[in-house]
VMD Tcl script that draws the C-alpha trace (Angstrom):
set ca {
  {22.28 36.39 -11.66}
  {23.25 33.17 -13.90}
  {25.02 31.72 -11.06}
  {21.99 31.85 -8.75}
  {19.34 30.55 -11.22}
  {21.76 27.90 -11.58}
  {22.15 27.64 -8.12}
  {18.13 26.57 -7.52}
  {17.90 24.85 -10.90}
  {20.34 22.42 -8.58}
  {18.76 22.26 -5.77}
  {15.69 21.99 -7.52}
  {16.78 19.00 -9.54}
  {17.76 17.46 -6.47}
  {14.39 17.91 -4.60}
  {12.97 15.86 -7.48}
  {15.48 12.35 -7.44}
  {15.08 12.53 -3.95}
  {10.90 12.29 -4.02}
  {11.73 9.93 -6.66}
  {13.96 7.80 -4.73}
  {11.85 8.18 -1.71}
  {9.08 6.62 -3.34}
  {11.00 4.23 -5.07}
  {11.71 2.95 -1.60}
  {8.02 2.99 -0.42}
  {6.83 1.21 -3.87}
  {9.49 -1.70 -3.14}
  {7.59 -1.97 0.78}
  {4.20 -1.64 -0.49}
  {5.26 -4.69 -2.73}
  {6.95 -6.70 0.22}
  {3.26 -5.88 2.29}
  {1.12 -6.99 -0.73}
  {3.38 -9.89 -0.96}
  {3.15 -10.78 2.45}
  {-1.20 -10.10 2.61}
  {-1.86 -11.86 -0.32}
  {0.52 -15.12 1.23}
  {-1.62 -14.70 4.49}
  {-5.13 -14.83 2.62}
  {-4.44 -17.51 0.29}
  {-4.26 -15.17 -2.98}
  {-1.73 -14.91 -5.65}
  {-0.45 -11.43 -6.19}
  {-0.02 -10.92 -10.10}
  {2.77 -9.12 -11.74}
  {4.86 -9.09 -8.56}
  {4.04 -5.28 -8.41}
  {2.01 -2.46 -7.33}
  {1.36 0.77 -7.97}
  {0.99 4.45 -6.44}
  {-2.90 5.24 -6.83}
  {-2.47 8.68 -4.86}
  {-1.76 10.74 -1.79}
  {-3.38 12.29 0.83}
  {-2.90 13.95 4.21}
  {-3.99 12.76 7.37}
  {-3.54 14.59 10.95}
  {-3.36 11.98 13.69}
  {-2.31 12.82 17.17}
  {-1.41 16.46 16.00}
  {1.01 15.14 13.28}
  {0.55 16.08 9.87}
  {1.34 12.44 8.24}
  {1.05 11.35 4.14}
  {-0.87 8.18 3.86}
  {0.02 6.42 0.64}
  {-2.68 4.16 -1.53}
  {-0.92 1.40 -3.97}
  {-3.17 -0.97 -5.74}
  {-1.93 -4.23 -7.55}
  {-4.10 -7.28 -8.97}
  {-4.71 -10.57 -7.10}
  {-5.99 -13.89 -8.49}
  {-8.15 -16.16 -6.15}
  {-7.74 -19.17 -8.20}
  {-5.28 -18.75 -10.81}
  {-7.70 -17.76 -13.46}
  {-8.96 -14.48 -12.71}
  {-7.71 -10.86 -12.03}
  {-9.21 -8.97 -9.15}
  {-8.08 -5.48 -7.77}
  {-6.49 -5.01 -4.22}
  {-5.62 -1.86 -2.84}
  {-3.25 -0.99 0.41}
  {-2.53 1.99 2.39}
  {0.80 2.83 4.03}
  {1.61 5.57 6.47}
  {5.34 5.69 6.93}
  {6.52 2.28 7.03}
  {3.03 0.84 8.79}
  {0.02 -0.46 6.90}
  {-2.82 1.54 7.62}
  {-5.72 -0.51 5.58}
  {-6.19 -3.10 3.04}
  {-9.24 -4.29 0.63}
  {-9.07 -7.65 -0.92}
  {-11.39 -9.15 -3.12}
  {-14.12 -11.17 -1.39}
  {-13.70 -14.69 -1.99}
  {-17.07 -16.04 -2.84}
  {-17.76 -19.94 -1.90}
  {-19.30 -20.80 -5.32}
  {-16.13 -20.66 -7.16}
  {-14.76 -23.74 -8.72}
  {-11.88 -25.69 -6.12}
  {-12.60 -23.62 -3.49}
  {-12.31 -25.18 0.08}
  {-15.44 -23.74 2.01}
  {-12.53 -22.65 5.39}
  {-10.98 -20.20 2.84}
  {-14.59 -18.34 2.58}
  {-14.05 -14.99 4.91}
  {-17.24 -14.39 7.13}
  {-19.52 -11.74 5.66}
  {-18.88 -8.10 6.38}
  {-20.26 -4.92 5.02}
  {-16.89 -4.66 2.65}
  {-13.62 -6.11 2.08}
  {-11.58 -3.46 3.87}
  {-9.93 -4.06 6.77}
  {-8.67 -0.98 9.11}
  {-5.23 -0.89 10.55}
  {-4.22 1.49 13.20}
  {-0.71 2.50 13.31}
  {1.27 1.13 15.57}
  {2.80 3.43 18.27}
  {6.48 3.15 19.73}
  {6.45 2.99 23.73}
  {7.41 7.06 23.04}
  {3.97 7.18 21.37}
  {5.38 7.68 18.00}
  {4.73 5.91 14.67}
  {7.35 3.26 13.38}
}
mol new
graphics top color blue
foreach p $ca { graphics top sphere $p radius 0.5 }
foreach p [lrange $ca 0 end-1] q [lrange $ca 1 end] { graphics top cylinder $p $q radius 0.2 }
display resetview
């Protein structure tokens, strides 16, 4: 009986490093997309990081799929903090919310104020293979 409690004490062990190193490999892409977002709207992501606010399950075409949330801080100009959030399916980005840049603030050129919207969230679909499959 010792052998096979120590038998899924293993296994078990090893279902946990490899969650952890699963997600260690997501974080690192969530930081590369937050990198990349914040370059495209003019913002300054802080800390160089993110981190995992939660998960959740989504079905989309029949597929159970876990959708990801990772929220970091972003500076508009250099002296503030704001919050940003993004969403990841898989390897896609499946939303984002910045903070809205507001036209009043100190050095700010009026073509970097976004048009007004309801929010600051901006929905991604995923994008589908020619196989209709996520990538």
């Amino acid at each position: 009986m010792s052998e096979l409690s120590d038998l899924i004490l293993l296994v078990l062990l090893l279902a946990i490093i490899g969650s952890w190193l699963k997600l260690a490999r997501g974080r690192e892409q969530a930081t590369q997309e937050a990198r990349q977002q914040c370059r495209q709207h003019g913002l300054q992501l802080l800390d160089e990081s993110v981190g995992l606010r939660g998960l959740r399950l989504l079905r989309q075409h029949g597929q159970l799929l876990v959708e990801r949330c990772y929220t970091f801080e972003v500076s508009i100009d250099g002296n503030d903090r704001e919050p940003g959030k993004l969403w990841l399916i898989g390897h896609t980005l499946s939303g984002i919310s910045l903070p809205t840049i507001q036209s009043h603030l100190p050095g700010l050129l009026s073509e970097h104020v976004p048009p007004p919207t309801q929010d600051n969230v901006v929905p991604l679909r995923p994008r589908l293979r020619k196989d209709n499959q996520l990538h």
